[in-house]
C-alpha positions as CSV (number, residue, x, y, z in Angstrom):
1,X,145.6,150.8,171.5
2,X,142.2,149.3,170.7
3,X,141.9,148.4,166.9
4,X,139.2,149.8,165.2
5,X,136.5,147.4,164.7
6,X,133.3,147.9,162.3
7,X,130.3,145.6,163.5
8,X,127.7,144.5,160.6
9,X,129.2,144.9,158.0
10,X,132.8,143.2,158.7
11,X,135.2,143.3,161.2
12,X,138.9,143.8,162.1
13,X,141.1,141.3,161.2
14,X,142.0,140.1,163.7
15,X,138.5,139.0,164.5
16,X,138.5,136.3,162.2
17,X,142.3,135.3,163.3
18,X,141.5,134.9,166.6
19,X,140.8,131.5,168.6
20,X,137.2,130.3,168.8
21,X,136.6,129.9,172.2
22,X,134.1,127.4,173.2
23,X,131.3,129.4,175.9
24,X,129.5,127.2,178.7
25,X,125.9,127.2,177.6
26,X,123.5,127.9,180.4
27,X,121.4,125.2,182.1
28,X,117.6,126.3,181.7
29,X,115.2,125.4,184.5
30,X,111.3,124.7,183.4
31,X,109.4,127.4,182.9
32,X,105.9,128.0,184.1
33,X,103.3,128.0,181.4
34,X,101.8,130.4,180.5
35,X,97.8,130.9,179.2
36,X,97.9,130.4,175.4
37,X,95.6,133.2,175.0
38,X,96.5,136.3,177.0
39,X,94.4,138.9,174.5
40,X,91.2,139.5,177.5
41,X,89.2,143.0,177.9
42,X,91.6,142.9,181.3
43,X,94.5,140.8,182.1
44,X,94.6,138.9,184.3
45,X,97.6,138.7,187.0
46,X,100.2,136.3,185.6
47,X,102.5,135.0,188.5
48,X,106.5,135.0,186.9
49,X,107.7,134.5,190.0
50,X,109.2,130.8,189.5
51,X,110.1,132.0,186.2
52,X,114.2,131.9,186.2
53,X,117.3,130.0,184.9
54,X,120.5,129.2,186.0
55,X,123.5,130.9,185.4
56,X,127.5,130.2,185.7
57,X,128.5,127.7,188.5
58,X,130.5,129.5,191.7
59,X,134.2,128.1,189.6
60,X,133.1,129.6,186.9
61,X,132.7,133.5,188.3
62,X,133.9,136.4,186.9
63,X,137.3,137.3,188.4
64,X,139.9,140.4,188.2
65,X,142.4,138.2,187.5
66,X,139.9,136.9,184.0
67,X,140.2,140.0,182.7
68,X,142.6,140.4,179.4
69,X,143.2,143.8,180.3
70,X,142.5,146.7,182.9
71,X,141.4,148.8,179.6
72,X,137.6,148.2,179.8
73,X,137.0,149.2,175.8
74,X,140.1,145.9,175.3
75,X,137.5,144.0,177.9
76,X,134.3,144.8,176.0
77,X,136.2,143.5,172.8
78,X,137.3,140.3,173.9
79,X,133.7,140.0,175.5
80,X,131.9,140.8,172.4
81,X,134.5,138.4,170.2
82,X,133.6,135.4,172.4
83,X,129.6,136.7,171.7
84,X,129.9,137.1,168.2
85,X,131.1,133.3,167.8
86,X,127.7,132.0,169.4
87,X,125.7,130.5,166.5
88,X,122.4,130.9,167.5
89,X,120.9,133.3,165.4
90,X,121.1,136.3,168.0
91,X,122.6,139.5,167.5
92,X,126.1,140.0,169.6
93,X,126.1,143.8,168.5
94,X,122.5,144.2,169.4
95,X,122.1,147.0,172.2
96,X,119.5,148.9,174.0
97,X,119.8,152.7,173.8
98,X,118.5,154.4,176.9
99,X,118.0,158.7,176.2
100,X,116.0,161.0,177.8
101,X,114.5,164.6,177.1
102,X,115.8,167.8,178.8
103,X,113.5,167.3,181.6
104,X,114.1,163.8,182.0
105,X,111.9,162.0,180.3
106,X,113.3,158.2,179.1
107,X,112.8,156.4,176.2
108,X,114.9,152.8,175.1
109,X,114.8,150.7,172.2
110,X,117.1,148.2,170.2
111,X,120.0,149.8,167.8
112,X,123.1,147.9,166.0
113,X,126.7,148.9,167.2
114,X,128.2,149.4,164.1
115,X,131.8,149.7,165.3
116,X,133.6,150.9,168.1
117,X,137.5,152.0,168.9
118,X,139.3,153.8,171.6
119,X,137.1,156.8,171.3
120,X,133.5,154.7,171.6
121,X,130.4,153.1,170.7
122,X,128.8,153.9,166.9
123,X,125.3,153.4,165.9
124,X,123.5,155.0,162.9
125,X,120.0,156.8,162.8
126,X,117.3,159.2,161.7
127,X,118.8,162.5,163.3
128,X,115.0,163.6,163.2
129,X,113.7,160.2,165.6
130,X,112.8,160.5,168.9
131,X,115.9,159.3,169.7
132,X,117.5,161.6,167.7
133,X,116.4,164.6,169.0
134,X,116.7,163.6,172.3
135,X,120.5,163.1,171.8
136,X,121.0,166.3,170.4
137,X,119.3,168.1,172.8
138,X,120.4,166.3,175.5
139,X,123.4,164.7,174.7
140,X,124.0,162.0,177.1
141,X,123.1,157.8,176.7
142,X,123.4,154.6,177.9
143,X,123.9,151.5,176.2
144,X,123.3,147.7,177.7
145,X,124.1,144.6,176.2
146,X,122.7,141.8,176.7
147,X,124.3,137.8,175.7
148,X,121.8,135.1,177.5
149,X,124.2,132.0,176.1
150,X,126.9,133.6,178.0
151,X,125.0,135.2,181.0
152,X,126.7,138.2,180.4
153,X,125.8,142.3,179.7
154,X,127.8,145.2,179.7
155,X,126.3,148.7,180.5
156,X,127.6,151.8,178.9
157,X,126.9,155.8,180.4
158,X,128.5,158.3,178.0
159,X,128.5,161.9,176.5
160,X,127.4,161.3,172.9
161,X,129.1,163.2,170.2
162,X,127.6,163.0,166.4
163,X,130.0,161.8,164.0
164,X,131.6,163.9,161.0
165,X,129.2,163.8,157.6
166,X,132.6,161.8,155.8
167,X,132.2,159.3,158.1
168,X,127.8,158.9,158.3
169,X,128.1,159.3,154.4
170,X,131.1,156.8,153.9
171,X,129.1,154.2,155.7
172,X,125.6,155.0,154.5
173,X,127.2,153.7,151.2
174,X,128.6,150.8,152.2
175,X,125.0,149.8,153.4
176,X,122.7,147.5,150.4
177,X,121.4,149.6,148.3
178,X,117.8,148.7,149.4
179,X,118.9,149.8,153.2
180,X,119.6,152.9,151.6
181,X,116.5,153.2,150.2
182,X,114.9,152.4,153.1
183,X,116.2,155.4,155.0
184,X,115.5,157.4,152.6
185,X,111.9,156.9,152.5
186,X,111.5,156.4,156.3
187,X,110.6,159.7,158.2
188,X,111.4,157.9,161.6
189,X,108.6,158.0,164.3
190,X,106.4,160.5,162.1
191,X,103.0,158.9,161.9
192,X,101.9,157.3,158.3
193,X,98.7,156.5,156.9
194,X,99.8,153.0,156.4
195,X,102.5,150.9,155.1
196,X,101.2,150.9,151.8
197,X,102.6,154.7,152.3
198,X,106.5,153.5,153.1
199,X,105.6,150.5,149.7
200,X,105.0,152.8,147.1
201,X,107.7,155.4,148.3
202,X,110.1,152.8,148.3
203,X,108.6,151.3,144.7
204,X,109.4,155.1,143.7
205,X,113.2,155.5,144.9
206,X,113.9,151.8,143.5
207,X,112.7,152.2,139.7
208,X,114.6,155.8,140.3
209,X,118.2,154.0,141.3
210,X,117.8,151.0,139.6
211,X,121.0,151.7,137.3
212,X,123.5,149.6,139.5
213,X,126.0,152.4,139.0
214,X,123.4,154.8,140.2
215,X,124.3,156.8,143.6
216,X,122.1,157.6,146.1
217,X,122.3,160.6,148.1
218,X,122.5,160.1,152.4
219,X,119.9,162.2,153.3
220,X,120.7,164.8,155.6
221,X,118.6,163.6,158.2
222,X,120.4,160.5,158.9
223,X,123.9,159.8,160.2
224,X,125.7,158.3,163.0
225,X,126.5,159.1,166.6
226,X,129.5,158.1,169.2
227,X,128.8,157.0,172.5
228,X,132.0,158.2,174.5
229,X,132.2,155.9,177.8
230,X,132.5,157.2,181.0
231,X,131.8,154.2,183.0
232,X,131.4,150.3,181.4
233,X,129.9,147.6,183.9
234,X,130.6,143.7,183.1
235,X,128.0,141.8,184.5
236,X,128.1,137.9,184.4
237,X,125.1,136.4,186.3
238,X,125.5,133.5,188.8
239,X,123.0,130.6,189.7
240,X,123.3,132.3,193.6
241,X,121.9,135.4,192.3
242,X,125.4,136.4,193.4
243,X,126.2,137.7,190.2
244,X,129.7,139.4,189.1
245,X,129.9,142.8,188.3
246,X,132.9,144.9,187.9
247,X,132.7,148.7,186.9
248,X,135.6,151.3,185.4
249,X,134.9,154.6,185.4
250,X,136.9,157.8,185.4
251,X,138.9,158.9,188.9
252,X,136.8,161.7,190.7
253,X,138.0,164.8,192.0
254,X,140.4,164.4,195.3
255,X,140.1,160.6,194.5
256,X,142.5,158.3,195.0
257,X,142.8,154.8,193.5
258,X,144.0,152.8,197.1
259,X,144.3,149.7,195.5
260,X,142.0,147.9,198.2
261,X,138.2,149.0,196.6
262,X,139.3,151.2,194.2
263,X,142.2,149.9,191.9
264,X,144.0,151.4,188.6
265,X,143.6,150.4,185.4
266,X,145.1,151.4,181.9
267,X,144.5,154.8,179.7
268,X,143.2,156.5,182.8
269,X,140.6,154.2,183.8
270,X,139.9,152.9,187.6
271,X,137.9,149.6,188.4
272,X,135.8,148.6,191.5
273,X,133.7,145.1,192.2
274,X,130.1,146.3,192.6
275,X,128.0,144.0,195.2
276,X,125.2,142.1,192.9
């Protein structure tokens, strides 16, 4: 079983037991440059074409056999361990968040995983956000991570399930108190006059709980949700553009795992190598 580990704030711990690993940094090749200015009535067309790096050698590839286990949520941890020891000022448990309206309209932006276990992915927001409503509405998501030191992502498609007021309240006071604050005087993706607007509202809620013992309500518009995977992709990128990328997902009906393309894994999973 996958131990529960809570991102941002502290970890398992056997995080901090475990053995720093020492990652390959990538070789960069020169970039083009690029105009200093690019603010004209009409850009003009910038050429990016020459405008890549190199990634892992063709030893160093991404191999069945390299994985710690055939459990892709024991995979993404030992992934994201190795990611979280980079010092370089990046955020391992940064992820986009792909949604979409009931017709099917996208959106995607950056949220913080703030833990995940056998049952998922967790992240924290405004329930009344674009994004929010678009998850409960239409819950479904994906999630992509993306760790350039290590030319790695992993991609995440799930139902998303909202997580129990204990648990959104338990965290949202374990936060600073002026992250607290923050949410509460943020109406997320409402328009505002101006920041002065979210200054003085915050001014307001600070002189209001400034006794340190002073609690501040969650509000009821924020709390967490739970990403529950239905198919993880590891991606590691090669300087061949033939890049490595192996995908679990769940059997499908009348499937059968034959061990040639379509192999079993642990907890119900099967894995297949994707070509790049």
């Amino acid at each position: 079983m996958l131990s529960r580990w809570l991102v941002g704030g502290c970890f398992a711990h056997q995080f901090f037991n475990a053995t720093k690993s020492k990652p390959l940094l990538p070789r960069l090749h020169q970039l083009p440059r690029l105009p200093k200015r690019m603010a004209h009535s009409s850009l003009d067309g910038i050429d990016l074409g020459g405008m890549r790096k190199a990634y892992k050698k063709s030893d160093e590839a991404f191999l069945e056999s390299d994985m710690v286990s055939t459990d892709p949520l024991q995979q993404f941890g030992e992934w994201f361990k190795i990611a979280s020891e980079i010092d370089d000022g990046s955020e391992a448990n940064a992820m986009v968040l792909a949604t979409a309206t009931k017709d099917g309209i996208p959106s995607a932006r950056l949220v913080l995983l703030k833990g995940f276990d056998d049952k998922g992915f967790k992240f924290y927001t405004n329930y009344e956000s674009r994004k929010g409503k678009e998850l409960l509405t239409n819950p479904r998501a994906s999630l992509v991570f993306y760790w350039a030191k290590l030319n790695r992502s992993v991609r995440v498609e799930g139902n998303v399930e909202k997580l129990t007021e204990e648990e959104s309240t338990t965290y949202f006071h374990s936060r600073p108190k002026n992250s607290q604050i923050g949410a509460c005087v943020s109406h997320q993706s409402t328009p505002i006059k101006s920041r002065q607007t979210l200054i003085d509202k915050e001014k307001e809620l600070t002189e209001k709980y400034e006794d340190p013992e002073s609690m501040i309500p969650k509000p009821d518009f924020w709390g967490g949700f739970r990403v529950i995977p239905e198919v993880i992709e590891f991606w590691q990128g090669q300087s061949t553009r033939l890049h490595d990328r192996i995908v679990f997902r769940r059997l499908k009906s009348g499937e059968v795992a034959d061990g040639e393309l379509l192999h079993q894994g642990q907890n119900g999973w099967v894995y297949e190598r994707l070509a790049p």
